[in-house]
C-alpha positions in Angstrom: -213.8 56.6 113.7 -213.5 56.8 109.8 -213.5 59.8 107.9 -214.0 60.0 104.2 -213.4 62.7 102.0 -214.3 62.0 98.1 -211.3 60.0 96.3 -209.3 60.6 99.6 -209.8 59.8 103.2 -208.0 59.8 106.2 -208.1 56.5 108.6 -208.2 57.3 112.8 -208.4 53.7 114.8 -208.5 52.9 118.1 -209.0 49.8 119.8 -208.2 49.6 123.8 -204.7 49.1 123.6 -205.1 46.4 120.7 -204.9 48.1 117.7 -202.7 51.0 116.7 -203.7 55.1 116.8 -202.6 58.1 115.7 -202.1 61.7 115.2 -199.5 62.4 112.5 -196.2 63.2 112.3 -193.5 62.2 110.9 -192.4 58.2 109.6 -191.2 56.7 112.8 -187.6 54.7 112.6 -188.1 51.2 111.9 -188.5 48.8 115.0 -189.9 51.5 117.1 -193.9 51.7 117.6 -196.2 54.6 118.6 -198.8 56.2 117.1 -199.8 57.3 113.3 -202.8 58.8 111.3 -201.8 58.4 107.1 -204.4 59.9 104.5 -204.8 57.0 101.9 -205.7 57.0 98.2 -207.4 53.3 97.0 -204.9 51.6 95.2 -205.4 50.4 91.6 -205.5 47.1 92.1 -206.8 46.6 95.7 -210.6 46.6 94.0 -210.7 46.1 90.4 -212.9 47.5 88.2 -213.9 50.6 90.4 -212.3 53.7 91.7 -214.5 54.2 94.9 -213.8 53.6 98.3 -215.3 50.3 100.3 -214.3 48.5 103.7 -213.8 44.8 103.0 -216.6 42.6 102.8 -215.5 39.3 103.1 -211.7 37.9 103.2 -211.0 34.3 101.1 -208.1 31.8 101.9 -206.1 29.3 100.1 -205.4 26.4 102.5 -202.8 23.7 101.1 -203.3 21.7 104.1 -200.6 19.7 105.5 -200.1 15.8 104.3 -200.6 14.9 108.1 -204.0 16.6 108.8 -206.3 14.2 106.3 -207.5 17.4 105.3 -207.9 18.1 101.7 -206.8 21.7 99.8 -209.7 24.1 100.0 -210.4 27.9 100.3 -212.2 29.1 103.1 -214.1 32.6 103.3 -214.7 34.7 106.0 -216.7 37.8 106.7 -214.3 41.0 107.1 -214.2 42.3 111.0 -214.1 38.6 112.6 -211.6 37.3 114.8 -210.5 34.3 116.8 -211.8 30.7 116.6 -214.6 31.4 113.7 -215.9 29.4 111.6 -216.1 30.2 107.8 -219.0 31.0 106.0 -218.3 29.1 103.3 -215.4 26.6 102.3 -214.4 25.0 99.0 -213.2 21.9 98.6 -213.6 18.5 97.3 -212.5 15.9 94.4 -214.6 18.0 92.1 -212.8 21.6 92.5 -210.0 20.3 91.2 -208.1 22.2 94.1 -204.5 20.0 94.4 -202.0 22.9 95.7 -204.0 26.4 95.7 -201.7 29.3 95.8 -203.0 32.5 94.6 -206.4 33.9 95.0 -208.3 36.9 93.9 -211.5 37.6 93.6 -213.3 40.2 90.7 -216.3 43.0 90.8 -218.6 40.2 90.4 -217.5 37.8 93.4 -216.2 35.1 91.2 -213.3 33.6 92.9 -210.2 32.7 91.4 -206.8 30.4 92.2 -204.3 29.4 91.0 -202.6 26.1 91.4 -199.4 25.2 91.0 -200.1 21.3 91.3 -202.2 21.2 88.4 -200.5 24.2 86.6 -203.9 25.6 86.0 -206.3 28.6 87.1 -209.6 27.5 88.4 -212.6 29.7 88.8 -215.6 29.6 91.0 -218.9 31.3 90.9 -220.2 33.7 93.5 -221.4 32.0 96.5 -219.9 29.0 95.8 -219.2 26.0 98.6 -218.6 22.6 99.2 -217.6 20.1 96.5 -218.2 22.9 93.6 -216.9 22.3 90.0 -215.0 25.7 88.9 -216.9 27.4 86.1 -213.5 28.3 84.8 -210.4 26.2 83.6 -207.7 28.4 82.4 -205.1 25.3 81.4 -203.6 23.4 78.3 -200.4 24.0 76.4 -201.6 27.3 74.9 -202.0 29.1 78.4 -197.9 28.5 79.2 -198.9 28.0 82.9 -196.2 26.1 84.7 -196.5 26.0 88.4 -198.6 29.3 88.4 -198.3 31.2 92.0 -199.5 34.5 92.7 -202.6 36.4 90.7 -203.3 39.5 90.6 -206.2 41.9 88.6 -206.0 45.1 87.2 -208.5 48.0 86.4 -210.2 45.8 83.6 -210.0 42.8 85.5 -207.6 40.9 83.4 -205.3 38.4 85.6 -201.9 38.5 86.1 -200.1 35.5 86.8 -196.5 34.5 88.4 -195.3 31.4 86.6 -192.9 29.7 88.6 -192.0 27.7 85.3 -188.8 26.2 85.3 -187.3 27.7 89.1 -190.2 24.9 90.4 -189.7 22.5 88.1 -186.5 22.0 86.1 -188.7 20.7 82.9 -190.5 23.6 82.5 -189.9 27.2 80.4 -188.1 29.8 82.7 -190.1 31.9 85.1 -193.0 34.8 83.4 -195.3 36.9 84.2 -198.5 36.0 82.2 -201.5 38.1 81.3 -204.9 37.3 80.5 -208.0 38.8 79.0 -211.2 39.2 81.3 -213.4 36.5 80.7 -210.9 34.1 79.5 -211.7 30.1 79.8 -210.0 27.2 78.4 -206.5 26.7 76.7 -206.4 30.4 76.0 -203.1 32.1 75.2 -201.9 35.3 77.3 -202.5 38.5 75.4 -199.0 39.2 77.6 -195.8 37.0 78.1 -192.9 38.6 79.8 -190.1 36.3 80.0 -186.6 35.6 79.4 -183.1 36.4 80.7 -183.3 40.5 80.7 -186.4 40.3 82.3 -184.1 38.9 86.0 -187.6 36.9 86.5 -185.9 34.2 89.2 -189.3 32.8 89.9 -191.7 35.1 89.3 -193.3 34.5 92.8 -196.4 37.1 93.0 -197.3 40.2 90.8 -198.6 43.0 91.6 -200.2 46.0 89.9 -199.5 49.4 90.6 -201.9 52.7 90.6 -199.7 53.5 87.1 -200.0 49.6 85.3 -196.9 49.1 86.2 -195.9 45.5 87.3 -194.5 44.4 90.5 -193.3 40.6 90.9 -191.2 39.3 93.7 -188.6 36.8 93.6 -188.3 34.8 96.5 -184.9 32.7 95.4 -183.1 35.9 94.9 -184.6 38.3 97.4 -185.4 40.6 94.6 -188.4 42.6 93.7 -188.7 43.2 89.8 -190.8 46.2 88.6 -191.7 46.8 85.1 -193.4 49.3 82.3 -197.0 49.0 81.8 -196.5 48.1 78.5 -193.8 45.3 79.3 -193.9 42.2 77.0 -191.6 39.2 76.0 -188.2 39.6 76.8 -187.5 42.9 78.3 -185.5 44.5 80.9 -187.4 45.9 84.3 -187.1 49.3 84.8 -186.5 49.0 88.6 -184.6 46.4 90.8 -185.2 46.5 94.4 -182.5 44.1 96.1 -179.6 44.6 98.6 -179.0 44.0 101.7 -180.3 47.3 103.3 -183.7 46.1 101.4 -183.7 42.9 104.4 -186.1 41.3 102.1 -185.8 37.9 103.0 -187.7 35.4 100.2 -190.1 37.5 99.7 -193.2 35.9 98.7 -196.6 37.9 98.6 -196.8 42.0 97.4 -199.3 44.8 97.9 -199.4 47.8 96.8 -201.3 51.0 97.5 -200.7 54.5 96.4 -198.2 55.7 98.4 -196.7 52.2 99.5 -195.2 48.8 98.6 -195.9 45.7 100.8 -193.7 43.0 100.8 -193.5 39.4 103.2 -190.3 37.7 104.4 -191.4 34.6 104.3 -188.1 33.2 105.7 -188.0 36.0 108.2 -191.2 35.9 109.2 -192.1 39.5 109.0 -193.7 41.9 107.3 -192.0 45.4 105.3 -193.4 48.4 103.5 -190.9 50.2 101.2 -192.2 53.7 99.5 -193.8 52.4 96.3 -191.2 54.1 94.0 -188.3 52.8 96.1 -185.3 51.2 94.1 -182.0 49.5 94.2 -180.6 48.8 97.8 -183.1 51.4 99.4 -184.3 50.3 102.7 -187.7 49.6 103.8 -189.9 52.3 105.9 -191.0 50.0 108.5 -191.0 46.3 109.4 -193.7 44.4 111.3 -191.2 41.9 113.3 -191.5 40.1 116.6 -192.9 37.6 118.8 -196.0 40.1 119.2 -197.0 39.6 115.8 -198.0 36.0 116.0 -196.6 35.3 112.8 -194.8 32.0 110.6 -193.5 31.4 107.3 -195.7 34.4 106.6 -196.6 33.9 103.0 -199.5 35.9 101.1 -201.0 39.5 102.0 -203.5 42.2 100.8 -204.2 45.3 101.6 -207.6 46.6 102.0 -209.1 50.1 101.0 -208.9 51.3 104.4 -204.7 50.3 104.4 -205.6 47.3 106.9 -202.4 44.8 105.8 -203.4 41.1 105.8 -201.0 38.2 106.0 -201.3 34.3 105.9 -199.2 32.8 108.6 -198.8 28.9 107.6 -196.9 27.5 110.4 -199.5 29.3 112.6 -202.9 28.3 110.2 -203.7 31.9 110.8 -204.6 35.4 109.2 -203.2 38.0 111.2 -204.8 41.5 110.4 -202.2 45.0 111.1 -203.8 48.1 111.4 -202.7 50.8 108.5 -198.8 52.0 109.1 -198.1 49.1 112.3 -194.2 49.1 112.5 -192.2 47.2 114.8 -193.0 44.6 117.7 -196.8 44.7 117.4 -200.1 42.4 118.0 -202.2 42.1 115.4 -205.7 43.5 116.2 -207.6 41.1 114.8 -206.2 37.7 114.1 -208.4 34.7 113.0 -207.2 30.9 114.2 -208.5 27.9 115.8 -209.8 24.3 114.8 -213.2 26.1 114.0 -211.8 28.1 111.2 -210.5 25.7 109.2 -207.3 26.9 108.6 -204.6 24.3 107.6 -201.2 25.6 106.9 -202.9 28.7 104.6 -200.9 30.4 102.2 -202.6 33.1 100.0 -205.1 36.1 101.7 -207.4 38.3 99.6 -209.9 40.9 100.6 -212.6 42.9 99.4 
């Protein structure tokens, strides 16, 4: 059952066994598992563009595919509430999508669905329904964008795109690592409208940004275990205002963030696990929970998203799975939904977006 209440609601699932329940209390200690009920607010960035509350419609895939699989890069969509060996209902993919290593995906108010890849060190764009071999109606590349080895995306409220530039921690020839912004709308060898970079900034590799409820910019760094957050007005070379690192943190390469109100989600990619931190949480401060174990059917988990309802999403690579946690999980738990199987079309998937 699912009980909304204007800009807030309150979450109650239950699922023979399968999925988590609750009925309050307070934060259990981390490893242990039980139940919980959380009231949620919609984070800022989960839907761009809109301040109302919606359960997830679909959920879109980057697949790099591995070199032994004579499959080719793609991005697979699913409709939100399947499980198991499914088939998607529609795939990307093809000479002409100019998909070489697809990393981050988002996807705007109007269904257009964007990637960034790091192979081509551009940001490709593709229509609303699209499938098959499909040329992107959007290019975002050329010396004027700065891309180098782009990663993670994110959107904010007006739908411009935030980008994690690898840069130079991928390649040794490019810039240093940055977090770009873009305008809405933007095509072509376009210049960010935002460029932080440079030595205060602590960028290691700029892995995946995030934006929070505030503007303010999240981007992990998955060579130095470090989780960067910044002003809402941060440009060029500036310092971030928060540093969350340490080993009481146990992040572990941290590759994909989400963030919702209250909370910050972050993967260990090495570790394979998941952790959520308070969203305000700094310096060696350690996480609230961790989603660790053989239970969770999770490898190399790389990107995640978080859904209006709190559901937490993360691509498992070694696995070509999505694994799906219900809101709050903590400890040694099964997903409740988990999507895998030749039929799906997952090959070694590293980026997850819903909405």
């Amino acid at each position: 059952m699912i009980v909304f209440a204007r800009s807030r609601f309150t979450v109650y699932i239950s699922v023979a066994a399968a999925l988590l329940a609750g009925c309050g209390g307070s934060q259990p200690p981390i490893g242990a598992t039980g139940a919980i009920t959380e009231t949620f607010a919609p984070a800022a960035h989960a839907f761009a563009g809109t301040s109302s509350i919606h359960p997830p419609r679909y959920i879109y895939v980057t697949n790099l595919a591995r070199s032994d699989s004579g499959a080719a890069p793609s991005v697979t969509v699913y409709p939100a509430g399947r499980s198991g060996n499914v088939p998607p209902s529609e795939v990307i993919t093809g000479s002409q999508t100019q998909l070489s290593e697809p990393d981050g995906i988002v996807v705007n108010d109007s269904g257009e669905i964007y990637v960034a890849d790091s192979g081509t060190d551009e940001i490709v764009g593709f229509q609303r329904g699209a499938k098959g071999n499909a040329t992107p109606n959007v290019v975002i590349a050329g010396s004027n964008t700065l891309l180098q080895a782009p990663v993670g995306l994110s959107l904010d409220a007006k739908e411009n795109l935030y980008v994690g530039n690898c840069g130079s921690a991928c390649r040794t020839s490019f810039a240093p690592p940055s977090v770009l912004e873009f305008k809405a709308g933007s095509n072509g060898n376009v210049a960010p409208i935002r460029d932080i970079t440079g030595a205060q900034t602590e960028l290691a590799d700029a892995n995946d940004p995030a934006i929070g409820p505030a503007g303010d910019i999240y981007v992990s760094n998955t060579t130095t275990y470090t989780i960067d957050v910044f002003r809402h007005d941060a440009n060029g070379n500036v310092k971030p205002v928060r540093v969350i690192a340490g080993s009481r943190t146990q992040l572990d390469q941290p590759d994909g963030i989400a963030i919702s109100s209250r909370w910050l989600y972050a993967s260990a990619s090495r570790g394979d696990y998941l952790e959520r931190f308070h969203r305000k949480a700094n310096a060696d401060a350690p996480p609230a929970a961790i989603i660790r174990g053989d239970k969770t059917r999770m490898g190399n988990v790389d990107g995640i998203s978080l859904d209006d309802l709190g559901v937490l999403y993360a691509a498992s690579p070694s696995t070509s799975s999505i694994v799906e946690f219900a809101p709050l999980a903590h400890g040694n738990v099964r997903p409740f939904r988990k999507i895998g199987g030749s039929r799906t079309q997952l090959n070694y998937p590293l980026w997850v977006f819903v909405r």
